[in-house]
N, C-alpha and C positions, 0 to 999 in steps of 0.2 A: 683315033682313040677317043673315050668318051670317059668326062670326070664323072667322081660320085654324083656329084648334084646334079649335073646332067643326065645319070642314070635315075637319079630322084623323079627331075621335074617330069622324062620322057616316059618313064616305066612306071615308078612305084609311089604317084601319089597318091593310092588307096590307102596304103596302109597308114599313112600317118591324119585319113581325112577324119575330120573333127576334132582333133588332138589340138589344144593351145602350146602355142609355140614359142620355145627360145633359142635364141643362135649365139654362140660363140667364132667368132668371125672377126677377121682385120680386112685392109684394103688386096689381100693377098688372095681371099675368097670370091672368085671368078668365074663362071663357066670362060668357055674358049673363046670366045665372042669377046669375052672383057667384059659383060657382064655381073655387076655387081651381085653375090649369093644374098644379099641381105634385100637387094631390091627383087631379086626375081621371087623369092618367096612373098616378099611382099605385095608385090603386083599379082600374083597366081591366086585365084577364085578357089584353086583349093586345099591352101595352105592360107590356118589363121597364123599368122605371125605377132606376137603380143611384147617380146623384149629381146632385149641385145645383150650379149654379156660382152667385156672386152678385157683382152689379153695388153700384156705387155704393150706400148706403141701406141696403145689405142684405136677405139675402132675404126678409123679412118687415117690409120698412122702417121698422126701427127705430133708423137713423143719419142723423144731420144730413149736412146738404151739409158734404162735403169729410172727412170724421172715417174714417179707415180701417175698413176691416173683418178681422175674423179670422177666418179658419174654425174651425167649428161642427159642429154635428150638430141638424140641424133636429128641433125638439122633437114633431111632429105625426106625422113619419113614421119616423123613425130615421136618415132618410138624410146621408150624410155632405156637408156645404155647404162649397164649396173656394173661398174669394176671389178676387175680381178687384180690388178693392180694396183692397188693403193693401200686403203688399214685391211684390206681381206682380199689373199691370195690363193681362196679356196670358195669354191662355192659353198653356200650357206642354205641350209635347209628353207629357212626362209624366205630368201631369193625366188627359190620355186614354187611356193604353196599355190600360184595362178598360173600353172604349167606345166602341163602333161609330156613334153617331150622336151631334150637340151638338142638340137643339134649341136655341131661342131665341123666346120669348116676353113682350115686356116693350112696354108703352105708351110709345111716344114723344110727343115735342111742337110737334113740325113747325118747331125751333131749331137749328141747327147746336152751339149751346153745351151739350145736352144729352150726358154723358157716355155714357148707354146704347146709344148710336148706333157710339159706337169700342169700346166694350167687345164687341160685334158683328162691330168691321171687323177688329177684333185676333185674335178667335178665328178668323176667317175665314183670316187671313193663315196661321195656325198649321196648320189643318185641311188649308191649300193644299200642305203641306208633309207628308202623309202622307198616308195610305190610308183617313183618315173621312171622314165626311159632316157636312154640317150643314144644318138643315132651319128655314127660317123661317115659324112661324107670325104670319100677316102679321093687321095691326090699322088700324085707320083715324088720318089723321095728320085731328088734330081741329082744326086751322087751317088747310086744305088749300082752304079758297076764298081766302086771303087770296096774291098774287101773289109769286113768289121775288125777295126783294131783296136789298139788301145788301151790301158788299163780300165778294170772296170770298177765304176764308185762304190762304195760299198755304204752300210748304214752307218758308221763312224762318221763320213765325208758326204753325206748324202746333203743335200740345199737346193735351191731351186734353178741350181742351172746344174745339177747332176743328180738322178736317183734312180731308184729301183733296177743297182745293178748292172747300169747300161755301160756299155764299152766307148772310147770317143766316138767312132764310126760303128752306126749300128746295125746300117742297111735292109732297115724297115720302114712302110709306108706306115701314115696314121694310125690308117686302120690296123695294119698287122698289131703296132704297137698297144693299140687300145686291147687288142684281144690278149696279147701279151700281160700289160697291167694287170687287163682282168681274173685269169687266170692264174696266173703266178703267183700274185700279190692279194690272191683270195678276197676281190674287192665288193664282188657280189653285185655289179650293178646291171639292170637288165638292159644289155648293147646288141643292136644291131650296126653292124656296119654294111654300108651302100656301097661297091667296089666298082671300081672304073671298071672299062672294057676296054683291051686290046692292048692293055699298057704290060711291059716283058721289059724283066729284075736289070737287063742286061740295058736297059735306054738310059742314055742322059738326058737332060731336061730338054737339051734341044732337038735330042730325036725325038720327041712326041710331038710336034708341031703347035705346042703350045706356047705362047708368049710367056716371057720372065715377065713377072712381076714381083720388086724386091720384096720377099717379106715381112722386111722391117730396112727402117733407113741406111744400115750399114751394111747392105747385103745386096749392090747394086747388081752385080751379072751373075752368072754360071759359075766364069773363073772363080771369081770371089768365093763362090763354093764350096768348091774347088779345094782351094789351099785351106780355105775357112781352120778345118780339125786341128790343123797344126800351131796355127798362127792366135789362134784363142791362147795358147801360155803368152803370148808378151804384154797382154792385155792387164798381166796379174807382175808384169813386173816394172820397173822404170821408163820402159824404152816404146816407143810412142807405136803401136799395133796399127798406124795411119789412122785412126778416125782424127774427123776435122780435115779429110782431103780427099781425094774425089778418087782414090782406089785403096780404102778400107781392107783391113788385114791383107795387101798386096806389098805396101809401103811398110817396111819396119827398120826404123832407125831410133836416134838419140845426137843431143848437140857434140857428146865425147867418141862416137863412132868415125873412124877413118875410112870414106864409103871406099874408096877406091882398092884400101886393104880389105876392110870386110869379103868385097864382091870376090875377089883374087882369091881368097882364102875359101868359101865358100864353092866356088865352080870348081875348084881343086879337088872339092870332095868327089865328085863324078855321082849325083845324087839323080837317079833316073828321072828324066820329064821335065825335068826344071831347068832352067840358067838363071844367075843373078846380074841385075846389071847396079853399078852402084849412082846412087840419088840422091839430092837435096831436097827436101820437103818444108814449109811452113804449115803446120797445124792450126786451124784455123777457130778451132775449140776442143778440150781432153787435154791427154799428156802434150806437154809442151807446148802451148798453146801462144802462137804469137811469134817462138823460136824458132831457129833455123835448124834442122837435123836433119842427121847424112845417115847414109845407109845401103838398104838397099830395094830394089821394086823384084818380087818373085814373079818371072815369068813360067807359064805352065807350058810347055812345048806340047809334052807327048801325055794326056791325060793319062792314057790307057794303060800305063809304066808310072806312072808317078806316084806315092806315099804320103802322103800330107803330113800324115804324124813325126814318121819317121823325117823328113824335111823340118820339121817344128823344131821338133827333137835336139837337130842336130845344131841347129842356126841357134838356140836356143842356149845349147852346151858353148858353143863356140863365142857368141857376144859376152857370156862369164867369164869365159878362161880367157878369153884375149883384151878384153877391156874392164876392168878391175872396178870403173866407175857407173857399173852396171850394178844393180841392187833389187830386192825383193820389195814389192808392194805391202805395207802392215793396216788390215781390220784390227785396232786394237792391239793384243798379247799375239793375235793371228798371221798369219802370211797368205794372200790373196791367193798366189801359186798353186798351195794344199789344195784347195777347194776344186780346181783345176785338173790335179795331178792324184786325185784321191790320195791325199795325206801329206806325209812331209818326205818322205822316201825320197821324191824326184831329187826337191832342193836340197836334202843333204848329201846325198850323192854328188851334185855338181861344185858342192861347196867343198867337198873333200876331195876331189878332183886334183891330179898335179896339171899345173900350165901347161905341161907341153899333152896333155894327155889328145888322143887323135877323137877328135868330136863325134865323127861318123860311127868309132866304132865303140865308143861307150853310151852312143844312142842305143846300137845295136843291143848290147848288153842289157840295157832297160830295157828294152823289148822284149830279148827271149824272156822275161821275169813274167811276161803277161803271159806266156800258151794256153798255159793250164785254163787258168781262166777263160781264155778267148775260148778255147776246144769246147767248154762247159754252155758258153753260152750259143755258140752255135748248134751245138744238137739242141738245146733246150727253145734257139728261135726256128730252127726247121718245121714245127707245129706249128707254128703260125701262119706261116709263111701263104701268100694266096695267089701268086701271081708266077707266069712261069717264066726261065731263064734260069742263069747259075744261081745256083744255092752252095756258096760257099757256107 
């Protein structure tokens, strides 16, 4: 198969020749080769390259989640690296006045919670609002067999790790979703997207023969993936999501979790694709940092069967009701959760929950609450859609 920018460099450098150029790009943007996207335009006679924009991580990813970024001057090329991360999380008219085109090149994770996604919808929004272009070099969304679930965010709970509507799992490539934005959310900006070749709805990242490369520091394999959708709630609540350890949303525990009951309880449920086994952990930076916490490590057996959300869901319901010194993350008057769970619905339902209530099946119960929704947004992404395989 053949990425966007590969379809770029080898087909269609005509149309962008003469065009001053800016890239939005992290160390995630590659051809197959391993190939850095920001060097090969830079090195190509015919592509001018003139700026960097950087996402979340930074553009050579070397920032933790959430830690702003500064602009730079990227040490490889000279070029001057202008943040999207730091006092400005949107592209700014001015940004561009010496730039007739934004690329954007950056690995997603097929998560509504991932930020690279609106760092994308934002410059689009801006781009819609003048006389540039912007050009997506489109990548494979490397969870793209597993079905769009999830509650979907609405503009009450919309922030920058959830908006325009998306569901947790939304199994769309970049590009689908750029044309998606654009359209939907009437954003006006004039987009071509550069579509891979040969890549089919139905491949995991590791059937394309493309090498992982983590998108960001806490996203080191496929598995990680994988579970990712579901495992983003514990992030918003006390009990440690594993960063600060070397299997990131794999490991979820706390110092007051009984790993040995947790796991018992949990495999009990018969939760397709998974087993739990239970773990001791030391975090090494984040929740519980320095502590000792039990738990447990989410093995993914059978991908092809397995739920993430639903798994989330349930592990989620289940550390509440059975361990009482489990609590809610607080922004302020806020609850971290919400922002997660578009709204407060989740947490108060688990909070009004009786102890003995069966986890599995008032996960279920939150789920059937999304159909309607899901139903809505699947006919409404089938238009976008550009690549062939199941179209759930």
């Amino acid at each position: 198969m053949r990425l966007g920018v590969e379809t770029l460099v080898r087909e269609r450098t005509a149309f962008l020749d003469g065009d001053r150029l800016g890239l939005i790009t992290n160390p995630s943007g590659t051809d197959s080769e391993l190939r850095s996207t920001i060097d090969l335009l830079y090195e190509h006679e015919s592509f001018d390259l003139r700026k960097l924009f950087s996402p979340e991580h930074g553009i050579r990813g070397n920032a933790e989640a959430g830690e702003e970024v500064g602009d730079t001057v990227d040490e490889k090329t000279g070029l001057p690296v202008t943040s999207l991360y730091g006092d400005n999380r949107k592209l700014q008219p001015e940004m561009i006045d010496d730039i007739d085109t934004v690329l954007f090149d950056i690995q997603d994770v097929g998560a509504r919670f991932y930020t690279y996604i609106y760092t994308l919808a934002y410059a689009m929004e801006t781009i819609g609002g003048t006389d540039k272009r912007i050009v997506v070099l489109d990548r494979p969304n490397p969870i793209a067999p597993l079905e769009p679930t999830g509650s979907r965010i609405d503009e009450e709970n919309a922030s920058f790790i959830g908006d325009y509507r998306l569901p947790i799992v939304h199994g769309m490539t970049v590009g689908e979703l750029a044309q998606y934005f654009n359209n939907e959310f009437e954003m006006g900006a004039d987009l071509e997207v550069v579509p891979m070749r040969g890549w089919r709805r139905n491949s995991w990242h590791d059937q394309t023969g493309l090498p992982w490369v983590p998108p960001s520091p806490n996203m080191p394999t496929l598995e990680t993936a994988t579970i990712y959708p579901g495992m983003v709630y514990f992030e918003a609540t006390t009990l440690s999501e594993g960063r600060g350890t070397t299997k990131p949303f794999e490991f979820i525990g706390a110092p007051w979790i009984d790993a040995q009951e947790w796991a018992s309880s949990l495999n009990e449920l018969n939760l397709p694709g998974v087993r739990f086994r239970p773990i001791w952990f030391t975090p090494t930076f984040d929740d519980h940092e320095g502590d000792t916490a039990a738990g447990v490590q989410i093995h993914v057996r059978d991908r092809n069967t397995v739920q993430p959300v639903r798994v989330g869901l349930a592990m989620l319901i289940s550390a509440f009701l059975s361990y009482p010194e489990s609590d809610w993350l607080t922004w302020g008057d806020t609850y971290a959760i919400d922002s997660r769970a578009n709204g407060s619905q989740l947490r108060k339902t688990i909070e009004d929950a009786d102890p003995d209530t069966d986890p599995l099946a008032l996960a279920d119960r939150i789920r059937s609450e999304w159909s309607d929704d899901l139903d809505e947004f699947r006919r409404i992404r089938r238009q976008y859609l550009l690549y062939g395989g199941p179209r759930r």
